[in-house]
N, C-alpha and C positions, 0 to 999 in steps of 0.2 A: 450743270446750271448753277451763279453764283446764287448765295445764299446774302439775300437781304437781312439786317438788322430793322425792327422796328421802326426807329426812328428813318432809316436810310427809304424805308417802305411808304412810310408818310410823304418823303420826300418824292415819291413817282405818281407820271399824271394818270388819269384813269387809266388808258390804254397802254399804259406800261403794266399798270394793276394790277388788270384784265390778263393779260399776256403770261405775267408772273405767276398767276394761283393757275391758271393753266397749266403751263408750264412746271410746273409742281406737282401738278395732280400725276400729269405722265411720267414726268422723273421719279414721283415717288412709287407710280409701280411696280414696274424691277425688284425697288427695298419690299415691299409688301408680298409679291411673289415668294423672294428668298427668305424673307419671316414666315411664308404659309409652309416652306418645304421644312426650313430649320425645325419649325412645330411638329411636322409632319417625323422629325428624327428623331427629336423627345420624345415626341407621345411613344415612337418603336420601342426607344432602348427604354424607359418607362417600363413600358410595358412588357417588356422582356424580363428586366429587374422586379418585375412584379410577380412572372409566372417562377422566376427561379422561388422567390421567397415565400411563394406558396407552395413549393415542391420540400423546400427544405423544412417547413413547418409540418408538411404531411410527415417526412418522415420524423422530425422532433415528436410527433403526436403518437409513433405508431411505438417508438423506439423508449418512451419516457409514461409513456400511458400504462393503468392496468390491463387487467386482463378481459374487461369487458369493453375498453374501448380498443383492444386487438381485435376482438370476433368483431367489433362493427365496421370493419372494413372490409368483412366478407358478405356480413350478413346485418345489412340497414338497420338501423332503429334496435339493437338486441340492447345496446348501452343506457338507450335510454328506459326501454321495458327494465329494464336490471334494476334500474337505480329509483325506479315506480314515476316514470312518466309515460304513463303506457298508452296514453293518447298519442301524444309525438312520434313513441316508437313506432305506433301500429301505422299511423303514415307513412312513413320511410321503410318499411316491409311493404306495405301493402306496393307502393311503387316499385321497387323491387319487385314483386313477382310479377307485375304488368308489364315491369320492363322484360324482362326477361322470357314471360311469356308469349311477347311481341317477337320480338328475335327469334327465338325458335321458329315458332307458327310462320312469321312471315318476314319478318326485317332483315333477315337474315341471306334468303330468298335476293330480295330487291336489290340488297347489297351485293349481292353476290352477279345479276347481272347488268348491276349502274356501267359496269367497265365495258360492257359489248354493246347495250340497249337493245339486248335480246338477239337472239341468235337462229329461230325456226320464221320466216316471216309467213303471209298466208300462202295457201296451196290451196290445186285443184285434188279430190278424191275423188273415186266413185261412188255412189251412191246406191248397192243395191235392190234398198227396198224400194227408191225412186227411181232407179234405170237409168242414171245420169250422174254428171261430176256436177259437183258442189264445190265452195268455197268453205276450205277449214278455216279459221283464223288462229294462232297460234299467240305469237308473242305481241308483248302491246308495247314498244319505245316509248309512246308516252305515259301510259301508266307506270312502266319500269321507271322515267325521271322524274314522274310525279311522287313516288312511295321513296325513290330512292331518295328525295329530297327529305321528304316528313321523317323519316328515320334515321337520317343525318343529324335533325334536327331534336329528336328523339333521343337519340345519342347522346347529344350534346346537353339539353334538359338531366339525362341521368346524371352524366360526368359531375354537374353544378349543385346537382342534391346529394351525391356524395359525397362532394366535399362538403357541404353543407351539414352532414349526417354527421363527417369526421368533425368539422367544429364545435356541434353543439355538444360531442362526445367530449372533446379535449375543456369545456367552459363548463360543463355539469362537473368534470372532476376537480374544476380549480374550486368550486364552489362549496363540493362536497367538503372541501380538503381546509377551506376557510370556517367550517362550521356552521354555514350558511342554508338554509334550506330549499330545495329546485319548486320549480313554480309545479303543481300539478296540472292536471287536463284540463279541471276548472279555472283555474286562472289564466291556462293558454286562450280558453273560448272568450272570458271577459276580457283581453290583451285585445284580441281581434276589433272588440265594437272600443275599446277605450284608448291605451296609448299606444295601439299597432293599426287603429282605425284607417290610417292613411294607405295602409297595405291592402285592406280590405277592400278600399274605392279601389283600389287602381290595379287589382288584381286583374277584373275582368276586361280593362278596358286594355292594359298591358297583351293578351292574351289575345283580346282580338287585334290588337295590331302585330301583334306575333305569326300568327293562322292567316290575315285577310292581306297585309300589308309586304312583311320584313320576306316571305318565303315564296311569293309570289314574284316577288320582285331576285330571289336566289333562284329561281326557275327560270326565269326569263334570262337573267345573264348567262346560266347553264346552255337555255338554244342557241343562244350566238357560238356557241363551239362547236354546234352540230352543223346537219343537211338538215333539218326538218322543213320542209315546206309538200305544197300540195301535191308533189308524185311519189313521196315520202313521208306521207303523215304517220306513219309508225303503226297504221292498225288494216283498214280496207286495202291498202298499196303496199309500199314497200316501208320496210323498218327504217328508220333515220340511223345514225351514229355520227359518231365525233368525228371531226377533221380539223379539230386543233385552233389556228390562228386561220385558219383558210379562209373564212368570211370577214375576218380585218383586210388582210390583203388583197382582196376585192374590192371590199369600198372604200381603200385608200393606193389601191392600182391605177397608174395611170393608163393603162394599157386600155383601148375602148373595147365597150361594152357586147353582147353576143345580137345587137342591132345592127352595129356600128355606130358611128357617132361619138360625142365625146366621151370621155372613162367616167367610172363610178365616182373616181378623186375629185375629177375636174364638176361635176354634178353635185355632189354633196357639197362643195366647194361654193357652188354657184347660188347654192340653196341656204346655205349657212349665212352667206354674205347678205341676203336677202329679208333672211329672218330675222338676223341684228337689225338692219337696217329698219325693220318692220317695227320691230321692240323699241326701237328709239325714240322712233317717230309718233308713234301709239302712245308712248309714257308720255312723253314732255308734251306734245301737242294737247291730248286730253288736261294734264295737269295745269298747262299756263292758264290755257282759254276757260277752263274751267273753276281756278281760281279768280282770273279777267269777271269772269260773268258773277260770280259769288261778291265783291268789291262792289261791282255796278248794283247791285239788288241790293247790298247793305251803305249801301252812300245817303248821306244824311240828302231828303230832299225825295228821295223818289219814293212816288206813291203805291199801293196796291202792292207792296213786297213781298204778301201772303198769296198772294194770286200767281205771282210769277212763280214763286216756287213751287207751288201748285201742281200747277205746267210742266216743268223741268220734270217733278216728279214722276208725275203719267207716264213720262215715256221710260223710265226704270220700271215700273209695274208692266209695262208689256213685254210681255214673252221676248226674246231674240227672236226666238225661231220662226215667229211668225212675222215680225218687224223685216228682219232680215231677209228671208225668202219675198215678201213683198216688194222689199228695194232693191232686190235684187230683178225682178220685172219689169219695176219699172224705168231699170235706166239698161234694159236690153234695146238691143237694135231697133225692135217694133214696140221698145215700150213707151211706158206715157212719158219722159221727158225729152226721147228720141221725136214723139210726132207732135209733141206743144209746142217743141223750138220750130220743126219745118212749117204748123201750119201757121203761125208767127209771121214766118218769112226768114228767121232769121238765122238758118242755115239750110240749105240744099240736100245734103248729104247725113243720113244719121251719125252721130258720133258714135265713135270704134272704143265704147267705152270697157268691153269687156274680150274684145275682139285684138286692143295695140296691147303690147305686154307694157306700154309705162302708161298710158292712161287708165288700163287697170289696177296697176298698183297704185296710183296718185286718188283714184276710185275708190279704192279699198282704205286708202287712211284719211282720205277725206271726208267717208262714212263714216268710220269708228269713232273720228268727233264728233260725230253727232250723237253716236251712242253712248261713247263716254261723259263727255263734258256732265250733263245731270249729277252722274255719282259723282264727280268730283266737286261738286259745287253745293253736293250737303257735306263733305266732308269738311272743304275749305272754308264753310262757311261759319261751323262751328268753334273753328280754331281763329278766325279772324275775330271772333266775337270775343276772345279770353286774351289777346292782345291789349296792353293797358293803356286806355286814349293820354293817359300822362305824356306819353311817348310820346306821341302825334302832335300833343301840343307845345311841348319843350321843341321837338324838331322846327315846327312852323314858326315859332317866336326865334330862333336861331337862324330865318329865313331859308329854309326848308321846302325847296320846290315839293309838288306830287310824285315824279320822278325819283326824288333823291329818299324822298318820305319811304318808297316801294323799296329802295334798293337798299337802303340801310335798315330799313323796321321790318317790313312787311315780308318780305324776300327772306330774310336768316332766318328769322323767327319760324316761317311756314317750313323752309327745307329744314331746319334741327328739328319740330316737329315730327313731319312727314319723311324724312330720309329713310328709315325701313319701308316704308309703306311703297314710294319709289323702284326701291330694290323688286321687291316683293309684285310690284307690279309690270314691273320688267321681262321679272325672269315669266310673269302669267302671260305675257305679250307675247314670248318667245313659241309655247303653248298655246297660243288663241289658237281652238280648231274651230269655232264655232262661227266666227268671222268671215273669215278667209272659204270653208266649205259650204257655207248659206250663201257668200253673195257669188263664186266665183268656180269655188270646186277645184279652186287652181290655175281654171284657166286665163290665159290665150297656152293653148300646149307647147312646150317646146322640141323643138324636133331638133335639135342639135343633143339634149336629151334620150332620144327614143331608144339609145341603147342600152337604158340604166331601168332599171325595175319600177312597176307602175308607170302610169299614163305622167310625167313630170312635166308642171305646166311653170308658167314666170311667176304667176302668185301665189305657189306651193310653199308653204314652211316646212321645218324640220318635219311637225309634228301630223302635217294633212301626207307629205308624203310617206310618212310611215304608215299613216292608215292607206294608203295606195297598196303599197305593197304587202297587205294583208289579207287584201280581199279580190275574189277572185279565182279561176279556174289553177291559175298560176303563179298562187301566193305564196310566198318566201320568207316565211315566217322568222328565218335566221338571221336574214338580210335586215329586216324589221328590228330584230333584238339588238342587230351591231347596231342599229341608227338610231335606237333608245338609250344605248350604252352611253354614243359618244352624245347624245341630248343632255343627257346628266352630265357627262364632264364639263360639257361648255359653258352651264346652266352652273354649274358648282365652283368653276372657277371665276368666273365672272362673278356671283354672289358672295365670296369669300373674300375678292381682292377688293370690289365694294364695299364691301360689309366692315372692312380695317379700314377704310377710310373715308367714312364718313363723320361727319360732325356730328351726330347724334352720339356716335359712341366714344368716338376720341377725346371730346370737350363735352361731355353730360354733366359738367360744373354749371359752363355756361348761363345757362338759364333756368338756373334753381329759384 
């Protein structure tokens, strides 16, 4: 695509503009793709060049140290107990012997059957004091991926406070060796509430996203390499184990499903195209009309402006859940807008509003404006308020339609604002399950679907059919993890290539 000079730029008429920053935006994808991957090669060899030079420091530390920062690489904290910082030391032992005595007792155990996910699964015995076979249970697959995971991660915790143990070893000796005096135990505790304070907050909140979040989420991409699902739960049934890449190949097989009907490919395919579609329409429809309606309340002239917002407001204070389930009734077959139009007159026939798969989806984003539009209308409304009327009136004495006023003031100013918040509500659109399974559940079904897991209907998103196929006699818990996987990829690529090109971050000069 040629590249305009400024001036040459000035010289095209709108709709050449329009065409040009278009056309821009898509040609400079491509460049911003191959900048996220080029990054993605730094950060490796970075990061390569970083584990060397912490390899070579360990051994400059073991090779140039004395003889009590040699023993503290067998035995935690002895360096620093030596040298009288024996709060520190007694830390780095005392983890030690937890680590350690984990392992033994049990980590060791876990690790040792993460490779098979158990090997004895349940069995019938007899039972002679009851005169009957019972059910043994033996091994658990999912407790074995559960512990083997925490122990991984256990692992990995120790490896990080040993090196941590070796630095503070090799920094007590530069210290000792300058004349310098090491802080004692009372001054590590006062460090904590004074110039290490910020450790202190975010120790525990670090922690819980470590335990609730980061390991949770290393668990769940571990099932996608198994069978786990419901004839297979690893404990009352049969054990699970690994099968590799075999659940990728499945949901990106064209080959159709154990229904028949279309493949998994062609399905996730069809539901993806959908969910964009959904997320686009969601974003931009709420955000115009709801800055549209923010504009009209703050326009010099109209009255009662505290009332209208009022209004708008109420309807963010009610619940979805209940909102939505009710509009959801009423615009069913025999609901109330189905028989106010017929006794009206002014159709015959109920409209197939959750029944045709496109007037359910045109149904479903036509409500979501009404759900959205309010938030966005106290959002836009505070940011139209910090726009400087100076503008407004330099534009208008430069004869300045309203038009022109929106597209040159109004317009940049609110998207360099709002452009993460955009993103951010994009990638939430992509995610709306709350939407989509209050008014619809998914449906109209689709039966060119039926052979792909769960009930797949035309208003299913990624995220409602992932909950399909979790619940259930015949839930496919693996199937579910490959379809959260690739939720993240799409969701990450799309926010990343976004996210470089937007105005908010590229020009944050701009409107200083």
């Amino acid at each position: 695509m040629k590249h305009y000079s400024d001036l040459e730029y000035l010289r095209l008429s709108k709709g050449q503009k329009i065409g040009y920053k278009i056309g821009s935006f898509f040609t400079g994808i491509p460049g911003a793709i191959g900048h996220f991957f080029k990054n993605i090669g730094g950060a490796i060899k970075q990061g390569a060049q970083a584990v060397g030079n912490e390899f070579k420091d360990i051994g400059s530390t073991f090779a140039n140290g004395d003889w009590k920062t040699k023993v503290s690489f067998f035995i935690m904290g002895f360096g620093n107990i030596a040298r009288g910082q024996v709060l520190r030391g007694l830390m780095f032992l005392l983890f030690e012997v937890v680590f350690i005595g984990y392992m033994v007792l049990a980590g060791a155990h876990w690790m040792a059957m993460l490779p098979s996910l158990g090997k004895v699964g349940p069995s019938s015995e007899y039972n002679a004091i009851l005169d009957t076979y019972t059910t043994v249970y033996n091994d658990n697959s999912f407790k074995i991926l559960l512990y083997g995971v925490l122990t991984m991660f256990f692992i990995i915790a120790f490896i990080y406070t040993w090196r941590v143990n070796v630095k503070q070893n090799q920094i007590a000796e530069k210290i000792l060796k300058s004349g310098k005096k090491l802080k004692s135990g009372k001054d590590d505790l006062k460090s904590l509430v004074d110039d290490q304070f910020h450790k202190t907050l975010l120790a525990l909140p670090l922690t819980g996203i470590l335990v609730f979040t980061v390991m949770p989420i290393v668990f769940m991409i571990l099932v996608a390499f198994t069978n786990y699902d419901g004839s297979h739960n690893g404990y009352t049934n049969n054990l699970f184990t690994w099968v590799g890449l075999d659940n990728f190949n499945t949901l990106l097989s064209w080959s159709a499903g154990s229904g028949g009907g279309q493949s998994y490919s062609a399905t996730f395919g069809e539901i993806l195209a959908w969910t964009l579609i959904w997320a686009f329409l969601a974003t931009f429809t709420n955000y115009f009309l709801g800055m549209g309606v923010a504009m009209m309340i703050n326009k010099k002239g109209i009255r009662l402006k505290k009332m209208w917002r009022t209004i708008l407001v109420m309807t963010v204070a009610i619940p979805q859940f209940i909102s939505l389930l009710y509009v959801s009734k009423m615009f069913a077959r025999n609901g109330l807008i189905n028989l106010s139009l017929m006794n009206l007159g002014w159709i015959k026939q109920p409209l197939p509003f959750w029944e045709n798969p496109m007037w359910a989806r045109v149904s479903v984003i036509v409500i979501n404006i009404w759900i959205g539009i309010p938030f966005l209308m106290l959002i836009t409304t505070g940011i139209l308020m910090n726009i400087p009327a100076d503008l407004y009136e330099s534009a208008r004495i430069d004869g300045a339609n309203a038009w022109q006023q929106y597209t040159k003031i109004t317009l940049p100013y609110m998207l360099f604002i709002t452009g993460p918040y955009l993103l951010t509500s994009f990638t939430g659109n992509m995610n709306n399950f709350n939407v989509i399974y209050l008014l619809t559940g998914g449906a109209p079904t689709n039966p060119a679907a039926s052979g792909a897991a769960g009930s797949v209907g035309y208003t299913d998103l990624l995220i409602t059919w992932l909950f399909k196929i979790t619940t259930g006699a015949d839930s496919q818990y693996y199937l579910a993890s490959v379809v959260g996987i690739m939720v993240f990829v799409v969701v990450a690529f799309i926010s990343l290539v976004v996210y470089n090109v937007l105005p908010s971050i590229k020009n944050e000069e701009d409107f200083q």
